[in-house]
N, C-alpha and C positions, 0 to 999 in steps of 0.2 A: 504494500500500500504506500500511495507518497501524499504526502499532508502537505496543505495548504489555507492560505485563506483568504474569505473575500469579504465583501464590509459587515455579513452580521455573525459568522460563524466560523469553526474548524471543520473543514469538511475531507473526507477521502474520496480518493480515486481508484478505482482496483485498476492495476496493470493487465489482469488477464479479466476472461468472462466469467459474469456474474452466471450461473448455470439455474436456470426456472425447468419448472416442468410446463408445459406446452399445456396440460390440465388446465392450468392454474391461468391460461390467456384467454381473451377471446378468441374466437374463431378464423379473423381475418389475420390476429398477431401470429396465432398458430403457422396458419400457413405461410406466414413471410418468414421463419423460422426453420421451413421445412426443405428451405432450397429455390424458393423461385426468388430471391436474390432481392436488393436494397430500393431497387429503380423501376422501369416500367410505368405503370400506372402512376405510384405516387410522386413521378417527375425526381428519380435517382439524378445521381452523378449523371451518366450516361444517356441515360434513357427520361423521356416524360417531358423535356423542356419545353416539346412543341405539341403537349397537350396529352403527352401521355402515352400509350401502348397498350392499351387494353391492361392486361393482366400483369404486363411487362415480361420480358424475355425469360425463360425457365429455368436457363444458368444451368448447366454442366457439371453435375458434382463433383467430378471425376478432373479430368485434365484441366485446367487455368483457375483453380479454383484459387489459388492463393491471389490472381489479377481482380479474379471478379472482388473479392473479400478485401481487396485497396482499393481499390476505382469503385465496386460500386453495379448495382445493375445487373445483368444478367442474359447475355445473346443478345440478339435484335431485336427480343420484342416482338412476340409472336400474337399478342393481342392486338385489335384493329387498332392504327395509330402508327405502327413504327415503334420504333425506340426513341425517339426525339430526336432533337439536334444537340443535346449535350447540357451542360451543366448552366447554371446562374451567369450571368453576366450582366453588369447595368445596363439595360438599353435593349438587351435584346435576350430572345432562350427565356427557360427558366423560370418564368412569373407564371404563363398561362391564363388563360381565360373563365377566371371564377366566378364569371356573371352569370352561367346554366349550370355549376357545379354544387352536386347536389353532395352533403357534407354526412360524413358516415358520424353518429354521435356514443359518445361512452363516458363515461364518469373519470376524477380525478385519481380513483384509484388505479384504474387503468395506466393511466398517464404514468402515474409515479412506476409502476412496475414495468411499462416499457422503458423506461430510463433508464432504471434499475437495470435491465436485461441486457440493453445495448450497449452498459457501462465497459471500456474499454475497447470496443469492438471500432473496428474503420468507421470516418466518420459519415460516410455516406449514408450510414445508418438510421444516424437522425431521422432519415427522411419517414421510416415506421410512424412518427408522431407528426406528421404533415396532412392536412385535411381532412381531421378529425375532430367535432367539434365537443369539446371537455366539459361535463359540466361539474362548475367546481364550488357549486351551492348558488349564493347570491350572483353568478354570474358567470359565461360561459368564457371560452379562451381557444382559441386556435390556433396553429401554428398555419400559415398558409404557404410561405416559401423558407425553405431551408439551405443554407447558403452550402457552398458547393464543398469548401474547405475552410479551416479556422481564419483565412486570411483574406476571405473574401466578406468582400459586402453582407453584412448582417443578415439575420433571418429574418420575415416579417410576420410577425403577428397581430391581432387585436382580440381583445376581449368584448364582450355584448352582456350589457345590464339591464335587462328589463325596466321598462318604465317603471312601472311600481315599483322594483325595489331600487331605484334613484330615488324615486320619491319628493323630485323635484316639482314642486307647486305649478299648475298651469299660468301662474302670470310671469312664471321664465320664460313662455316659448312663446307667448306673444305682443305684439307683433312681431314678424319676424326679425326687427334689428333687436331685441331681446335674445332670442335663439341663435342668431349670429355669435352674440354676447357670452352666453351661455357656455356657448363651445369652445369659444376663445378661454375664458375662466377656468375649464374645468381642464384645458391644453396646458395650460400654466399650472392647475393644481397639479395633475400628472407629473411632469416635471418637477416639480418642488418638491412631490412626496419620492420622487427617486432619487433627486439628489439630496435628498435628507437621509436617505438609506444609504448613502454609498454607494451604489450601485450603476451610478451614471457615469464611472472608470471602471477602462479595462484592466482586467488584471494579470500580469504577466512574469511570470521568474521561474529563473534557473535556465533560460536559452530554447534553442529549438525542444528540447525535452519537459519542458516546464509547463506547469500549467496556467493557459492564456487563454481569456474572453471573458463573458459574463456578463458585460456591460447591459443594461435595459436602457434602450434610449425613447425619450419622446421628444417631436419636434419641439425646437424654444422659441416660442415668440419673443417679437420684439416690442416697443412701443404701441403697437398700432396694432387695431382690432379688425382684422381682414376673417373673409371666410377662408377655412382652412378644411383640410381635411384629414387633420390631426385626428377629430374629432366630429362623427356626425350623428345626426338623430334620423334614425330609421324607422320610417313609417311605412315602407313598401308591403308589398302583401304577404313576403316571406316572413316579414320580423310582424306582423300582425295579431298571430297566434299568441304570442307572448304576454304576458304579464302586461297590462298597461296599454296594451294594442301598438308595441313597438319596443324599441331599444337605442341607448347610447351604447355609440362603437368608437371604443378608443385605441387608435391602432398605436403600433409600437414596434422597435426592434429589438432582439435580444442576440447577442455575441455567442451561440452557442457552445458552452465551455469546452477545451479539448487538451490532452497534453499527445504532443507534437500534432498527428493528426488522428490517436486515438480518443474515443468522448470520454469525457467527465460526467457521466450519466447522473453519478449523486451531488453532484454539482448543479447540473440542469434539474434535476427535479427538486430541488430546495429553490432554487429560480422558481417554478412553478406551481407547488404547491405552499412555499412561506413566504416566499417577498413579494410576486404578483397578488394573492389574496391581500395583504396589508396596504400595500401604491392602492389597490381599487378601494379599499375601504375607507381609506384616508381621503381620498381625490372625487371619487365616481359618485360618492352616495350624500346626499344633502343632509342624511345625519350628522355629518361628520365638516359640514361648509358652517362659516360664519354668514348667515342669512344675511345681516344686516350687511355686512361688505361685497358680498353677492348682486343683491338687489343696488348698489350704490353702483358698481359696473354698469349692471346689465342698464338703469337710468340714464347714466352719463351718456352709455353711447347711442340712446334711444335720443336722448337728448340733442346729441350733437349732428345727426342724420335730420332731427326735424329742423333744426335752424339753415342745416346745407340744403332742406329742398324749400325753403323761402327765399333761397338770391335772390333765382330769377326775377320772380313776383316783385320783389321789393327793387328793382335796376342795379343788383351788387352783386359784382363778382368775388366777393370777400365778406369775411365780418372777423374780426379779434375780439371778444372780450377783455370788458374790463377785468384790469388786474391777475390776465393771463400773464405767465412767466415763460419766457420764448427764448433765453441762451439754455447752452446744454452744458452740463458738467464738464466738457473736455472736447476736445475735437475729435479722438476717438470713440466719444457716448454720446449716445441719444435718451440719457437721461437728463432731466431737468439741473439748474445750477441749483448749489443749495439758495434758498428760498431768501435767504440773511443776506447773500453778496446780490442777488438781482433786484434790478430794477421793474415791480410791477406795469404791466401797461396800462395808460391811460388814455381813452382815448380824446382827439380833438374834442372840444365841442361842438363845433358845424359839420362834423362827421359821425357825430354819435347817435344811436339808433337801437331801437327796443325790439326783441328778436321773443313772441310767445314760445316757452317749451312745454310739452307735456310733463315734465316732475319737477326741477326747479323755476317753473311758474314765469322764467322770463331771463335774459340774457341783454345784457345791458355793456355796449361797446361799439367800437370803429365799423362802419359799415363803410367799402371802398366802391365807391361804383364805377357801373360798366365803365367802357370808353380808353381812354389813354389817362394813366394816371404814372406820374414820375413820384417817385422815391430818393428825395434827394437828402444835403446833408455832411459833414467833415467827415472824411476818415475815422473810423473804430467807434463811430455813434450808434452801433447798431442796423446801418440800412441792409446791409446782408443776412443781416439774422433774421431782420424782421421779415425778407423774402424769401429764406428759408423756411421756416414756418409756414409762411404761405401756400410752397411748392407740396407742403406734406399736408397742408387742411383739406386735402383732397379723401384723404384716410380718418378714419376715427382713431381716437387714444386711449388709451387707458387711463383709469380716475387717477389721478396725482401727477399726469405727466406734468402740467403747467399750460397744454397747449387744445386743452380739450375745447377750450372757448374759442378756438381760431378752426374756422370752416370757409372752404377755397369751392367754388362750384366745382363739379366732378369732372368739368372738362379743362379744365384749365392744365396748359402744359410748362413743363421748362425747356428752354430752348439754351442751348450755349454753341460756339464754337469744337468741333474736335478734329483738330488737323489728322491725316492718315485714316480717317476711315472710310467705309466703302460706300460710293452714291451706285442706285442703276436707274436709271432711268427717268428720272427726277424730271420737271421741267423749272427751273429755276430763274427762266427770262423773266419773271416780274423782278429779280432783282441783279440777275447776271447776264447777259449776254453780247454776242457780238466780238466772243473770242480774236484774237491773233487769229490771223489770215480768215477771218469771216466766218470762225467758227460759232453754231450757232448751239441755244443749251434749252431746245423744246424737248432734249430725250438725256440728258446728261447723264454720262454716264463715268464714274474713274473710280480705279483702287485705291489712291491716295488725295484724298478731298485735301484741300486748304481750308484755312478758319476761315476764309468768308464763304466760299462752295459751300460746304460742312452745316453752315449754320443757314445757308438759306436753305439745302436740303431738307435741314430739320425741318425749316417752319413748313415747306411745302409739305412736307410730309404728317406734319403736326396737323393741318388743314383739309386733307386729303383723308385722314381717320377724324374728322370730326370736331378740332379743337374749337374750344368758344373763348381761351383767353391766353393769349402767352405771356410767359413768364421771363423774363431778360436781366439780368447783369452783367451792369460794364465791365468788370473785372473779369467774367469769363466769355466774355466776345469778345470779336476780332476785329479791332479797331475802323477798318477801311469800311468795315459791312454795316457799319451802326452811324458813321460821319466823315465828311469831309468838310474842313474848315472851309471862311472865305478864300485864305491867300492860296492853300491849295488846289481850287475851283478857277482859282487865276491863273495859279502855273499851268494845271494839266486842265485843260476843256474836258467839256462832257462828252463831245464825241470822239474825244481818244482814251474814256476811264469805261470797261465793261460794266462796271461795280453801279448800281443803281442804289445808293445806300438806306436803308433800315426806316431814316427819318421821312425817303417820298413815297412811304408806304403806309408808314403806320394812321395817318388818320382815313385813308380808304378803306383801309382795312376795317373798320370801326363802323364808318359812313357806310359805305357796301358789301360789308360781309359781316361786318353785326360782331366782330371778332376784339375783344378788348385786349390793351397790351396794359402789363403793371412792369416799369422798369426802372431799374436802378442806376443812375446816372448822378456822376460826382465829377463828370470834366466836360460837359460841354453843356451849353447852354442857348444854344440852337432849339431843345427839343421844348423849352416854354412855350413857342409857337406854335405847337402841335397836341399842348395838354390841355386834357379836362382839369384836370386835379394835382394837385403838386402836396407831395407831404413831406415836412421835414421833420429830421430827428437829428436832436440834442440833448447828447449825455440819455439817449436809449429811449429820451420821452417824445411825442410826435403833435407837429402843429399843422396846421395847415396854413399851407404858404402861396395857397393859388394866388391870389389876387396881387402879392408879392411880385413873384413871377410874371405875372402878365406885365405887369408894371416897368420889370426891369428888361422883358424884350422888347416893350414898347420904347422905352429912353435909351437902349443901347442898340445901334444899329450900326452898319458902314460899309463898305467894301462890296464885295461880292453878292448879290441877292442868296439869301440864304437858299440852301435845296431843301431846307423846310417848306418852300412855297412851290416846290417842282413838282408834286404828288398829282401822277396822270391816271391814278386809278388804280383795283386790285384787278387782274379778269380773274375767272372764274378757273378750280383747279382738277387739271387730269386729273381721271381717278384710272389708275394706272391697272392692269389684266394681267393676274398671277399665273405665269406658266406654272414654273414650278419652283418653292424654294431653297431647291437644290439641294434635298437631305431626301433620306428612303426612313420608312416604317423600320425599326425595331435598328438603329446603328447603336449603337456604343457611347454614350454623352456623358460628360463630368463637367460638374458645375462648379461654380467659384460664387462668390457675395456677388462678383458684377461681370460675371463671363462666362460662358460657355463651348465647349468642344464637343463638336459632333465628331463621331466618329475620328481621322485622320486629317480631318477640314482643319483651316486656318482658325485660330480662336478669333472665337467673337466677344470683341469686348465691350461690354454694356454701360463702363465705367461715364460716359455721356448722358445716360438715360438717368437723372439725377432722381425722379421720382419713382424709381424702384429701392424699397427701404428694407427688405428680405430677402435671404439667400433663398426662401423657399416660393418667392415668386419666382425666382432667376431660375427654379427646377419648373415650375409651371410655366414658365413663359418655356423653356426649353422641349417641354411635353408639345405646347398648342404648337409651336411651330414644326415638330416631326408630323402635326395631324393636319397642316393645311395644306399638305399636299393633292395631289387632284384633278379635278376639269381647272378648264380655265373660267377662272371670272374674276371680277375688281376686286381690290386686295381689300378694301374698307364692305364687300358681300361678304369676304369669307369671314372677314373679323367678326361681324353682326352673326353670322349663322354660328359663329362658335360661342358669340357670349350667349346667344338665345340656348345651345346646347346645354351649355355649363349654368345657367340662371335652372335651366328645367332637369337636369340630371348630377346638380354639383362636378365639382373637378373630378370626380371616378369617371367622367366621360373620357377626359384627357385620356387616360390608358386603362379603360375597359379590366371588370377586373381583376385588377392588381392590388387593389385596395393600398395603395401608397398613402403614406404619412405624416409626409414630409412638403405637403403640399401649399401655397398662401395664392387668393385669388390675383392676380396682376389685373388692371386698367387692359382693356382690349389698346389703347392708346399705347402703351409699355409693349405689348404682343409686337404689335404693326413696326413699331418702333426698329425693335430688335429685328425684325424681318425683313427691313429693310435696309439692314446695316449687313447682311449677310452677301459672305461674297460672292456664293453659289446663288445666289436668286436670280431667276428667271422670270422677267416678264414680256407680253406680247403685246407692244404699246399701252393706248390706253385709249378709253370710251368717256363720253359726257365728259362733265367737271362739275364740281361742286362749287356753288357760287353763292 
C-alpha cells in the first residue's frame, strides 16, 4: 500500500487488484469484469469517442491481453458503432452526444464498490463509472466523460438536485433575471464550498510514481453576472418526473486520482461519496444559503436589468448612480478600491435623473444621453475609468462591486485601435479610401491592419452587428483616425490624405444612423463642435461643461476650416455573406483570458475586444464560432439565428450534449467580433447594408 494525502484525509492506494466477487456486482459491472474489456460502449480509451460501439469490442483473453489491460478497450468493437475514433481530446472525440443518451441508474453503493474494484487497475478503467446515473440520497451525480489518462483534461461531471430538495422558494426563479441570479450564486457557492475543502488543488508527489489529481473544479466567476452554464435549472421533460417537477445541475470537473497511470480507486471514491455529498450540501440546498444575502443578489441584478431597459425610453445611452464607486483595486483586479481611498460619484446636476427599480424603489444619478457626448478633463482625473465602467455597464455585477449602479444600453460597443490584426472584407470608405495608386477599400481586405484601418474596421464592423453607441478613447486610438489639426490640413490637402478622420463622421452618425459616440478626449478640441454634451472630471468628481465648451469653440477659431464642418454623411453598411469561417466541426481549441487557437490556425487574439470580461466567454465565443459554419448568409443572420438558438436552448446548444461547465454567455456583438478578426474567414461579398 502507499499513503498519501489530500485536503481532508489519509487515504490508501493498493498497488495491485482489489479482488470482489462478480456476486456481489451488478449485472452490467459483472460483465465488464468478465472480458469484454474497458471501452466500447462506454466511450474506452480506444473505442466509444465517436458515440460508442455497441457493446464495445470483446477483447481476446488470450494473446494482447496485457495491450488491451494499458490502452484500454477491447478489438474493434463489434457492436453497431465501430470502436470510435479514440480517446478525449479538447475539441474533438471523446464527449459524445448525451442529448438521446439514455442513463443506466444505480445507487452510491455501487459506485463506491466499482472504485473499490478498479483500484489499481489501468486507468482506462475508470470508464466502468461513466454514464451511470448515482443516486447518492438528496441528489444524483454522474460521471459523463472520463479523461483518457491522468494528464489529460479532466473528467466531466455534474450532479442533479431535485427541486424540492433545493428547496429554493419560487421568488428565486422569477422573473427570469432572478434565475439568471440564482445560478450565478449558487456557481460561486460551489466554488467557495470546494475551495474551503481543499480540494480545488491538485495533488501531486513522489514523481511519475506518485500519486497525482483529485482536484474538483467548478467554473469561477468573475465580477459580472452573465448566464453561464456552470449551473442550470432543468425543467425539460426528462428532469420533470422528479421531485419538484425539475432539477439544478451543477456541473463540474474532477482530476480523476491515479499513481503513475494506475487508479487510486479509494481515493476517487472518498471524492464521491464524502467530499461531493458535503460541496452539494453546503452550496446546492437553500438550507444551508444565507436567505437574506441571496435574495440581496438575486434584487440587485433584477434591479440593474430594469434601469438598463429604461435608456432607451428615457434618450440615455448611460446612467451611473449616485455614489457608485468605479476605480478597481489594482490594474490586475476587477475588484472594487477599498471604499476609504475612492472617490464616491456624484452626479452633475443638469444630468441627474431618477431611474424607478423594482426592490430599491429608485436609482438616483448621471443619466448621459444619446448623441455625441465628450468626456473631457487633466490627466489621472478619472476620464478612463469613468469609461471603463461604462464599457462593462453592459453586464450586471455583483452586490458590493461598486458599479452595480452604472448601466450602459446592451449595445453599446468599445472600439480602439489594434495595429496587426486581421480585416477581410471590410468596407471602410466612409472613413478610408482612395489608396496609393487608386487603390480603392469597398472590400478591404489585409493580415496586418494599421491603427487607423484596424479601428475603422472595428467601427464598421461594430455597425454591421448592430451597434447603437461607440465607445472611444484617445489614448487607445490612432491619432491620424480620430484628427487632423489646422496646420496639418494646410501642409497635406484632403485630396492627397486617404484618412477621412473620426470627427467628419461622428455627428452623421448620430443625425443618420441614430448611433451615439461617448469619447474621451484630452488633446484636441476641435470635437466641441461636434458635441451634444461635454462632461468634465476633476479630482474623479464630474460637471458638466457643455455650455463651456461651446463657448470656447465659439471665441477660439483661425487657420484652416476645421474638418469638424466637412461631415458629408454616414451611407448605409454592407452587411457582409459568410462563406465560411475557416475552422471545421470538432478541431482541437485552447483558450486563453483573450485568445484562442483553433486547431494549428494562427492565434486569434481577442486582446482588442475590450468588452469581453471572462475567460469563459472567450471558451463560448470559441464554441459559437466552430458552429457558424454552413450555407452562406450575412454574418449579423447567422449571429441572430444563434443568439435566438442559445436564448431558447441555453449554451448546451453551442456543443450539443456535452454538458460543458465552463461556459459564460458573450454579446453576439463579442461573437461577430472575434469572427471577424479570424484569418481563415471566408466571405462572398456582401448584400443590402444596414442604415
Amino acid at each position: 500500500f502507499f499513503f498519501f494525502r489530500d485536503a481532508n484525509a489519509l487515504v490508501a492506494c493498493s498497488r495491485t487488484h482489489l479482488l470482489l466477487s462478480t456476486s456481489h456486482l451488478s449485472s452490467s459491472a459483472a460483465v465488464a469484469m468478465s472480458g469484454k474489456g474497458y471501452g466500447g460502449g462506454k466511450g474506452g480509451y480506444k473505442g466509444g469517442g465517436n458515440g460508442g460501439g455497441g457493446k464495445g469490442g470483446r477483447g481476446n483473453p488470450g494473446k494482447g491481453e496485457y495491450y488491451k489491460n494499458l490502452y484500454g478497450g477491447g478489438g474493434r468493437g463489434k457492436g453497431g458503432g465501430g470502436g470510435g475514433k479514440g480517446g478525449y481530446i479538447e475539441g474533438e472525440g471523446g464527449g459524445g452526444d448525451g442529448s438521446t443518451k439514455r442513463l443506466r441508474t444505480s445507487g452510491g453503493a455501487e459506485l463506491r464498490a466499482t472504485l473499490l474494484r478498479i483500484d489499481g487497475r489501468p486507468y482506462p478503467a475508470y470508464n466502468d463509472i461513466k454514464d451511470v446515473e448515482y443516486d447518492l440520497g438528496r441528489f444524483s451525480a454522474v460521471v459523463q466523460h472520463v479523461q483518457s489518462d491522468p494528464f489529460a483534461p479532466p473528467s466531466r461531471c455534474y450532479v442533479r438536485v431535485p427541486l424540492a430538495h433545493a428547496a429554493f422558494p419560487p421568488e428565486c426563479f422569477s422573473p427570469p433575471a432572478r434565475e439568471t441570479a440564482l445560478r450565478d450564486w449558487l456557481t460561486r457557492r460551489f466554488h467557495a464550498a470546494a475551495k474551503r475543502a481543499g480540494v480545488d488543488q491538485r495533488s501531486g508527489e513522489g514523481g511519475w510514481h506518485g500519486p497525482k489529481g483529485g482536484e474538483l473544479l467548478v467554473d469561477l466567476p468573475g465580477q459580472h453576472v452573465l448566464d453561464r452554464s456552470s449551473v442550470i435549472v432543468d425543467r425539460s421533460a426528462a428532469a420533470a418526473g422528479l421531485p419538484g417537477g425539475g432539477a439544478i445541475e451543477a456541473r463540474f470537473t474532477v482530476a480523476l486520482p491515479a499513481r503513475g497511470r494506475s487508479i487510486c480507486g479509494e481515493w476517487a471514491a472518498q471524492i464521491f461519496s464524502e467530499t461531493l455529498p458535503r460541496l452539494v450540501l453546503e452550496a446546492l440546498l437553500h438550507e444551508s444559503t444565507d436567505h437574506s444575502a441571496l435574495m440581496a443578489h438575486l434584487c440587485s441584478v433584477e434591479d440593474q436589468q430594469a434601469a438598463r431597459s429604461q435608456l432607451a425610453g428615457r434618450g440615455l445611452v448611460a446612467f451611473v448612480a449616485d455614489g457608485s464607486v468605479l476605480p478597481r483595486a489594482t490594474g490586475a483586479s476587477d475588484r472594487p478600491m477599498d471604499a476609504a481611498s475612492a472617490v464616491p460619484f456624484s452626479s452633475p446636476p443638469s444630468l441627474r435623473v431618477t431611474l424607478p427599480v423594482p426592490n430599491a424603489g429608485s436609482l438616483t444619478g448621471m443619466g448621459l444621453p444619446r448623441g455625441v457626448t465628450l468626456i473631457v478633463g487633466g490627466g489621472f482625473h478619472g476620464k478612463s475609468t469613468l469609461l471603463e465602467a461604462l464599457q462593462v455597464g453592459v453586464y450586471d455585477k455583483v452586490s458590493g462591486d461598486g458599479r452595480e449602479g452604472v448601466v450602459t444600453d446592451r449595445m453599446a460597443v468599445k472600439v480602439r485601435a489594434e495595429d496587426g490584426r486581421a480585416v477581410t472584407s471590410v468596407d471602410i470608405s466612409p472613413f478610408i479610401d482612395h489608396l496609393p495608386f487608386g487603390k480603392r477599400t469597398g472590400a478591404f481586405t489585409t493580415a496586418d491592419a494599421s491603427g487607423s484601418t484596424s479601428q475603422a474596421a472595428s467601427i464598421i464592423e461594430a455597425l454591421e452587428g448592430g451597434a447603437s453607441a461607440l465607445l472611444l478613447d484617445e489614448d487607445t486610438s490612432a491619432t491620424n483616425f480620430m484628427i487632423r489639426d489646422a496646420r496639418m490640413q494646410a501642409l497635406v490637402s484632403a485630396d492627397r490624405e486617404p484618412i477621412r478622420p473620426f470627427i467628419t463622421r461622428v455627428r452623421s452618425l448620430w443625425s443618420e444612423r441614430g448611433v451615439s459616440t461617448v469619447l474621451v478626449v484630452g488633446g484636441s478640441g476641435d470635437y466641441f463642435d461636434v458635441a451634444d454634451t461635454v462632461l468634465m472630471l476633476h479630482e474623479y468628481s464630474p460637471s458638466d461643461a457643455t455650455a463651456a465648451a461651446k463657448d470656447v469653440a465659439a471665441r477660439i477659431a483661425g487657420g484652416a476650416p476645421p474638418e469638424s464642418k466637412a461631415d458629408r454623411g454616414m451611407p448605409p453598411t454592407p452587411r457582409r455573406v459568410l462563406s465560411a469561417p475557416g475552422l471545421t466541426a470538432g478541431m482541437k481549441t485552447h483558450t486563453g483570458r483573450a485568445s484562442i487557437r483553433f486547431g494549428d490556425e494562427p492565434e486569434l487574439d481577442l486582446g482588442g475586444v475590450e468588452q469581453i470580461v471572462e475567460h469563459s466567454q472567450v471558451r463560448a465565443i470559441a464554441e459559437a464560432c466552430l458552429r457558424l459554419g454552413g450555407a452562406a448568409r450575412p454574418i449579423d443572420e447567422a449571429l441572430a439565428e444563434l443568439e435566438a438558438s442559445i436564448r431558447e436552448g441555453g449554451l448546451d446548444v453551442l456543443r450539443p450534449g456535452w454538458r460543458l461547465g465552463n461556459l459564460a454567455a458573450p454579446r453576439m456583438l463579442e461573437v461577430g467580433a472575434a469572427l471577424s478578426r479570424l484569418r481563415g474567414l471566408e466571405v462572398e461579398g456582401s448584400v443590402g447594408g444596414r442604415g
